[in-house]
C-alpha positions in Angstrom: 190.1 184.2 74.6 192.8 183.2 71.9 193.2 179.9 71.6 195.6 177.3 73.0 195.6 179.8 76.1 193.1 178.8 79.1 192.5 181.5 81.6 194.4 180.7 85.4 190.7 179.7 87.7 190.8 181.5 90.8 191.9 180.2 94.1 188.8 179.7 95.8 187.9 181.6 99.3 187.4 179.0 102.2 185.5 179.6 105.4 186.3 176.7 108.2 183.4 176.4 110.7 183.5 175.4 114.1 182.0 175.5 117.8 185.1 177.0 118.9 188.9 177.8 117.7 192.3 178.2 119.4 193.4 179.0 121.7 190.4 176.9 123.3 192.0 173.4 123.7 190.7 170.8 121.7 191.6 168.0 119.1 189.0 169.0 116.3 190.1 172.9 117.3 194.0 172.2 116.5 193.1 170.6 113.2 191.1 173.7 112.4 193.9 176.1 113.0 196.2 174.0 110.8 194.0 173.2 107.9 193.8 177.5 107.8 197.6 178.1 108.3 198.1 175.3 105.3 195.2 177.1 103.4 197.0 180.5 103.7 200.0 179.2 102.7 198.5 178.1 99.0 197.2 181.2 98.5 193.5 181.5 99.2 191.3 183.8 101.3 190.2 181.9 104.6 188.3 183.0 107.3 187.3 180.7 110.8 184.1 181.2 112.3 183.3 180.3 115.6 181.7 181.1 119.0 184.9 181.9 120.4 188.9 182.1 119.6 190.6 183.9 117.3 192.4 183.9 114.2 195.5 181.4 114.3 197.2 183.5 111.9 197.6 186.7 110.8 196.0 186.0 107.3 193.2 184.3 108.6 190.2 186.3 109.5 188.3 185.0 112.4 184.6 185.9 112.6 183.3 185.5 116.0 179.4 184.5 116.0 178.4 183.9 119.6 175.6 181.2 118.8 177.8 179.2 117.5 179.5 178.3 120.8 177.5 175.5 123.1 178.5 177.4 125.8 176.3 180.1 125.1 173.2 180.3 127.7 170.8 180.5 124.7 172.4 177.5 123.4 172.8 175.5 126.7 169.0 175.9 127.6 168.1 174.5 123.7 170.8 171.8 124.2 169.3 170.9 127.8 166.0 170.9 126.3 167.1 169.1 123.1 168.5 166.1 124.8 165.7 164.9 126.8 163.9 164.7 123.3 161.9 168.0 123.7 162.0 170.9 121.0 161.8 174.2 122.8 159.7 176.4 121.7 162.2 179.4 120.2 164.2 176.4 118.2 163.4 177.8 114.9 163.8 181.9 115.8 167.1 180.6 117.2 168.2 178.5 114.0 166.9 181.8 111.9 169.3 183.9 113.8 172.2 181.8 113.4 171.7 181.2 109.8 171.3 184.6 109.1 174.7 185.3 111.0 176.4 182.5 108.7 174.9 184.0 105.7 176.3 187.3 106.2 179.9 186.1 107.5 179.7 183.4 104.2 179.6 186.9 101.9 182.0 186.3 99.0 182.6 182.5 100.2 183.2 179.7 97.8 183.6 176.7 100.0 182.4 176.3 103.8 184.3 173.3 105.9 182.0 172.8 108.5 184.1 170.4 111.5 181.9 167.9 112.9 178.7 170.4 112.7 177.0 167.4 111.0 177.6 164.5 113.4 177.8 165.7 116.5 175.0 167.1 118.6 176.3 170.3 120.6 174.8 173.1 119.1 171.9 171.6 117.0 170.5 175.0 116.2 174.1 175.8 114.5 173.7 171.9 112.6 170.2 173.2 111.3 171.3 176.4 110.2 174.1 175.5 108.2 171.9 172.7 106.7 169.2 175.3 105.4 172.6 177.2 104.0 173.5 174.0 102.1 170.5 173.7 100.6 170.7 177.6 99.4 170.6 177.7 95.4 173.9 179.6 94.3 175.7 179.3 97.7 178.8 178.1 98.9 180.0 174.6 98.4 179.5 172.9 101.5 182.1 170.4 102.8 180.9 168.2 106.0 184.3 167.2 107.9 183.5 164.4 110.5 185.8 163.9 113.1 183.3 161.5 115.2 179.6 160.7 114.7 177.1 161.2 117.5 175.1 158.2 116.8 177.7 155.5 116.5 179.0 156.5 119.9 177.2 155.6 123.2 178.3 158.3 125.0 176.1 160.6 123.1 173.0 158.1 122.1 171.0 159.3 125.4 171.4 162.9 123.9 169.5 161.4 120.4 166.5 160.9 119.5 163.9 160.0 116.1 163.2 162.8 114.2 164.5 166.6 113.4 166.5 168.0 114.2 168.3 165.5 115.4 168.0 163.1 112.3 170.5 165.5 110.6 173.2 163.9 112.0 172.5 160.6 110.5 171.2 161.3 106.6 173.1 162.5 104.1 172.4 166.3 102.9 172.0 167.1 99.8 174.6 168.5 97.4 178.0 168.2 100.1 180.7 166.6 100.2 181.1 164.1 103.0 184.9 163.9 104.5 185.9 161.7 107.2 189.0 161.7 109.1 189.1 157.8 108.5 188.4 154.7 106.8 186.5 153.3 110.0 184.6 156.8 110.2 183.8 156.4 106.5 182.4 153.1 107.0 180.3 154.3 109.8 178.8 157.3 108.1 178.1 154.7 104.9 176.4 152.4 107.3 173.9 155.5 109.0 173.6 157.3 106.3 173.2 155.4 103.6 176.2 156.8 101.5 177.8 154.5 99.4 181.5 154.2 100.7 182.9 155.4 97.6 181.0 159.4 97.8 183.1 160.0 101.0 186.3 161.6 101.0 188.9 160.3 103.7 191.2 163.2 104.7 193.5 162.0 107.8 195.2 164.1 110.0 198.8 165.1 110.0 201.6 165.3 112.0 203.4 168.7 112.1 207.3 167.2 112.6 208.7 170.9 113.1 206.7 171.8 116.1 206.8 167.7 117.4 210.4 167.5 117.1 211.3 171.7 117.1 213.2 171.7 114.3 215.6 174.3 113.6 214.7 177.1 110.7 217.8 175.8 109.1 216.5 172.0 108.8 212.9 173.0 107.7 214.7 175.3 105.0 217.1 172.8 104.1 214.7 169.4 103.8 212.5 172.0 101.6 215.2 173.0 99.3 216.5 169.3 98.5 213.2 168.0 98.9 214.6 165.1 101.2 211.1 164.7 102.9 209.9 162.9 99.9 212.8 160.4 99.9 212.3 156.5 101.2 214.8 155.0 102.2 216.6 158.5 103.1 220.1 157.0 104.2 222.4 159.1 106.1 226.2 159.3 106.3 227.9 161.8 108.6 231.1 161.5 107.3 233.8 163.2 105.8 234.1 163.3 102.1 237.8 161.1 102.0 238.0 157.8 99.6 237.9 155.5 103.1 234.2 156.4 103.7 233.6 154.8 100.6 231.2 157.4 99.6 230.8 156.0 95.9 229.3 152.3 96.9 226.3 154.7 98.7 225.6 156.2 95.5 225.9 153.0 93.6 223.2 151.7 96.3 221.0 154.7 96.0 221.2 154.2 92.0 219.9 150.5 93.0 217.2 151.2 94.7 215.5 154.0 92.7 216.3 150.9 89.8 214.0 149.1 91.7 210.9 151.8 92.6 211.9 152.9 95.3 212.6 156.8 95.9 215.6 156.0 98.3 218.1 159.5 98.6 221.3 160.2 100.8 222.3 162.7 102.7 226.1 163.1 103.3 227.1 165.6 105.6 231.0 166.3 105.9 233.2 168.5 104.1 236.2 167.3 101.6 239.1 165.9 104.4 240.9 169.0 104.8 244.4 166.9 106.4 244.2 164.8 102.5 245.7 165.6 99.6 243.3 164.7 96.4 240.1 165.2 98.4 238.9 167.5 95.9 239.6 165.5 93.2 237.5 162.8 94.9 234.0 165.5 95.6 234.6 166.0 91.8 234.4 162.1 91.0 231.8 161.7 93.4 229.6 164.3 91.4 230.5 162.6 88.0 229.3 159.6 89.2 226.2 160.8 90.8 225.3 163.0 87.6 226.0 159.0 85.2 224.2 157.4 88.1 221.3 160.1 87.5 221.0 161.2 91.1 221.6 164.8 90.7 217.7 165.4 92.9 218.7 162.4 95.0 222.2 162.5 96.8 223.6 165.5 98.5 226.9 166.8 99.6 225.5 169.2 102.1 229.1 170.7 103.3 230.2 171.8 99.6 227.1 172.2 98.2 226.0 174.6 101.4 229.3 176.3 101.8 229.8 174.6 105.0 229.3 172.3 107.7 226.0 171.9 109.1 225.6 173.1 112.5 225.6 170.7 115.4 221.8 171.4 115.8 221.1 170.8 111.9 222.9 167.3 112.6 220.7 166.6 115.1 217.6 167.2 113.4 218.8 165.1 110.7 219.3 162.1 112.7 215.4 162.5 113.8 215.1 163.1 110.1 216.5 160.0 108.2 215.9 156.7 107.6 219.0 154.7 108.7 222.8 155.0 109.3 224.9 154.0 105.8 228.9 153.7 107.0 230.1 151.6 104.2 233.8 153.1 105.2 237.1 150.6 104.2 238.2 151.5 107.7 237.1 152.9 111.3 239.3 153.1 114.0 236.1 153.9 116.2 232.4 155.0 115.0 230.9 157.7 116.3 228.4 157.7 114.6 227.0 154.4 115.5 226.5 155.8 119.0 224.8 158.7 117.9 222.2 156.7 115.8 221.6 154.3 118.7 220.9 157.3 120.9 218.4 158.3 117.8 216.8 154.7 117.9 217.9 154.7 113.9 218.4 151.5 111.8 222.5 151.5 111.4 223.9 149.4 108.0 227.8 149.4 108.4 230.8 147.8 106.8 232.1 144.7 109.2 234.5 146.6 110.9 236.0 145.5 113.7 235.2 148.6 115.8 232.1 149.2 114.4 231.3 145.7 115.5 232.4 146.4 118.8 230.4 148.8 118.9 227.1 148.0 117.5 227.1 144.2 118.0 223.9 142.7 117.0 222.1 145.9 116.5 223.2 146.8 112.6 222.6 145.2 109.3 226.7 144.9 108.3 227.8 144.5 104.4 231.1 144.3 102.8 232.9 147.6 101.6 233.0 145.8 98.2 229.9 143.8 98.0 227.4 144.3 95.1 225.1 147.6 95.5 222.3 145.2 94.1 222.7 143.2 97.1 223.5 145.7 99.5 220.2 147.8 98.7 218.5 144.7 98.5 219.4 143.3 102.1 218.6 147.1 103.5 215.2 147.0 101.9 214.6 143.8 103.2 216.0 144.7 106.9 213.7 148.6 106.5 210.7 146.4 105.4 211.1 144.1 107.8 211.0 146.3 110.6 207.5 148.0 111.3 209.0 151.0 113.5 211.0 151.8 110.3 208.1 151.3 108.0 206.1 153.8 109.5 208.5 156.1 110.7 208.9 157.0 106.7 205.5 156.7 105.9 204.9 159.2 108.6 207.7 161.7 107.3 206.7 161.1 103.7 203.1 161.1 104.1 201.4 161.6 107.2 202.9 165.1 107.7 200.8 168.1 107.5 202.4 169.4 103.9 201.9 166.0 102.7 198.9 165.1 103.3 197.5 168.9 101.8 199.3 168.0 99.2 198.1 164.8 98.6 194.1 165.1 100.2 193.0 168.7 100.9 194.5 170.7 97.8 192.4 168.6 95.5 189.4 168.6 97.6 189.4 171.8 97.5 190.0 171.8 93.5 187.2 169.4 92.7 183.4 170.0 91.9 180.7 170.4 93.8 179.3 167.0 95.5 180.1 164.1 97.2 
């Protein structure tokens, strides 16, 4: 290889293991289906096997192993057997069969995610299969994905007893890497297993925002392309672009704010006041300032800069979208807006404005349309900070979405090396 030049690695193939998949209703079942979609979408190979469903997306290859479902009668007659403490007698030829049905739908895999398989007791022969496939020199890496853990709930600690193979859902296997959807689930597996803390992954779930909220195509593209979804405090102005809306002391407060280490951004909305003479002379010193200010990735103009206004449905999705209201205008003669963020449940900040005070009365944080932007984006920190809904209303669009949280937890999981 010449030097200085490292050959790309391959993106690893990924096989996701479950009792069941979608369309089969279930919590553990939906995370499944997402954790492919998000797997296809970064480029690797991925395949779900299961005992019944099918693939929740065209590029996923669902492989349908029968045994693997606890509904099976094969299964439910071991299962009834298994959890009054008795082994039944074809236990192991069962086990065999299913391992040698993973084994052959595992050809060309490089990491098996097996969901809950490890701490919960459903399908026991499936748990002891896999583990024998685990401990297979030169196979797969083997990811453990707990969701819940059989023998920290009392639901299931009739079903448990001393002893293989029910012991596997309390000891740590070795050679995989131990994921937990939690830092109370990791604490629990460290406590029954004996893993130190720090040798389990915690991966939480996501929320998918588009489907919660149905986002429009146009908003998902949009927040993508600006890259808005990263941005806290994202503050929000659906104004025109005329000198009353006072459109440079949001910038300034912006600027103050990302001074201070905070990834704040803003959003305005309207187009250059058509009715105004000099309006585009004013877009034009708005974008000088913003390029001196250095918030060319962090303020938009989305009327010029998209070639129009955004659609009624776009502004919608945007007040779901954003952080607070920012109307630092010189003058109002009513507010719209204010409604239309109350109606959102969003944070408003507004100049003191007589009919914007009318309007929004004790509910908004109000400023002067000539205060300092130092002060100003400290007294909205303060007020965002202060308020809990707020706090984890960004952390959930900034983190605790689906995109983000591959990002951030499963794309380097699935990156790392082998082990815990």
């Amino acid at each position: 290889m010449t030097a200085g030049f490292a050959r790309p690695r391959p993106t690893p193939s990924v096989a996701l293991i479950h009792y069941a998949a979608p369309p089969v209703i279930g919590g553990v079942e939906r995370v499944l289906a997402r954790h492919a979609v998000l797997m296809a979408d970064a480029g690797h190979d991925v395949r779900v096997i299961a005992g019944r469903g099918r693939a929740p997306d065209p590029r996923v290859r669902f492989v349908r192993l029968p045994l693997l479902d606890p509904r099976h009668p094969v299964i439910e007659r071991l299962q009834l057997a298994l959890d009054g403490g008795e082994i039944p007698g074809d236990f192991e030829s069962v086990t065999a069969r299913v391992a040698s049905g993973l084994r052959a739908a595992l050809d060309g895999v490089d990491i098996v995610i097996a969901h809950n398989v490890g701490s919960l007791g459903f399908n026991l022969a499936l748990t002891s299969a896999l583990h024998s496939v685990a401990g297979r020199s030169g196979g797969p890496r083997v990811i453990l994905w707990h969701h819940d853990l059989a023998w920290t709930l009392p639901a299931h600690r009739a079903t448990l007893h001393p002893g293989l193979p029910w012991d596997l859902l309390r000891t740590a296997w070795p050679g995989v890497t131990q994921v937990v959807v939690s830092a109370a689930r990791r604490d629990d597996l460290a406590d029954i297993a004996g893993i130190p803390p720090e040798a389990i992954t915690v991966v939480p779930n996501g929320v998918d925002l588009e489907t919660l909220w149905r986002l429009g195509r146009r908003t998902v593209s949009l927040m993508a392309r600006i890259g808005a979804m990263r941005a806290t405090p994202l503050l929000f102005m659906p104004t025109r672009i005329t000198r009353r809306k006072n459109v440079e002391l949001a910038l300034h407060v912006v600027a103050a704010m990302r001074s201070a280490g905070r990834p704040a951004a803003l959003i305005v909305t309207g187009p250059v006041d058509p009715h105004r003479a000099g309006g585009d002379a004013y877009l034009r010193e708005l974008e000088t300032l913003r390029r001196e200010l250095g918030l060319e990735d962090a303020a938009w103009f989305l009327s010029p800069e998209m070639g129009g206004s955004p659609t009624d449905a776009v502004m919608g999705d945007l007040y779901r979208l954003v952080d607070a209201l920012f109307l630092p205008s010189r003058d109002e003669g009513f507010g719209l807006p204010i409604l239309e963020a109350a109606a959102h449940r969003l944070p408003i900040v507004c100049s003191d404005l007589p009919a914007l005070r009318r309007l929004a009365g004790d509910a908004a944080l109000y400023v002067g349309a000539d205060d300092d932007p130092g002060r100003v984006a400290e007294r909205i920190l303060q007020r965002l900070d202060a308020d809990p809904v707020a706090r984890l209303a960004a952390e959930v669009r900034t983190r605790r979405t689906w995109d983000a949280v591959y990002r951030e937890r499963i794309a380097p999981l699935l990156a790392g090396d082998r082990g815990g």
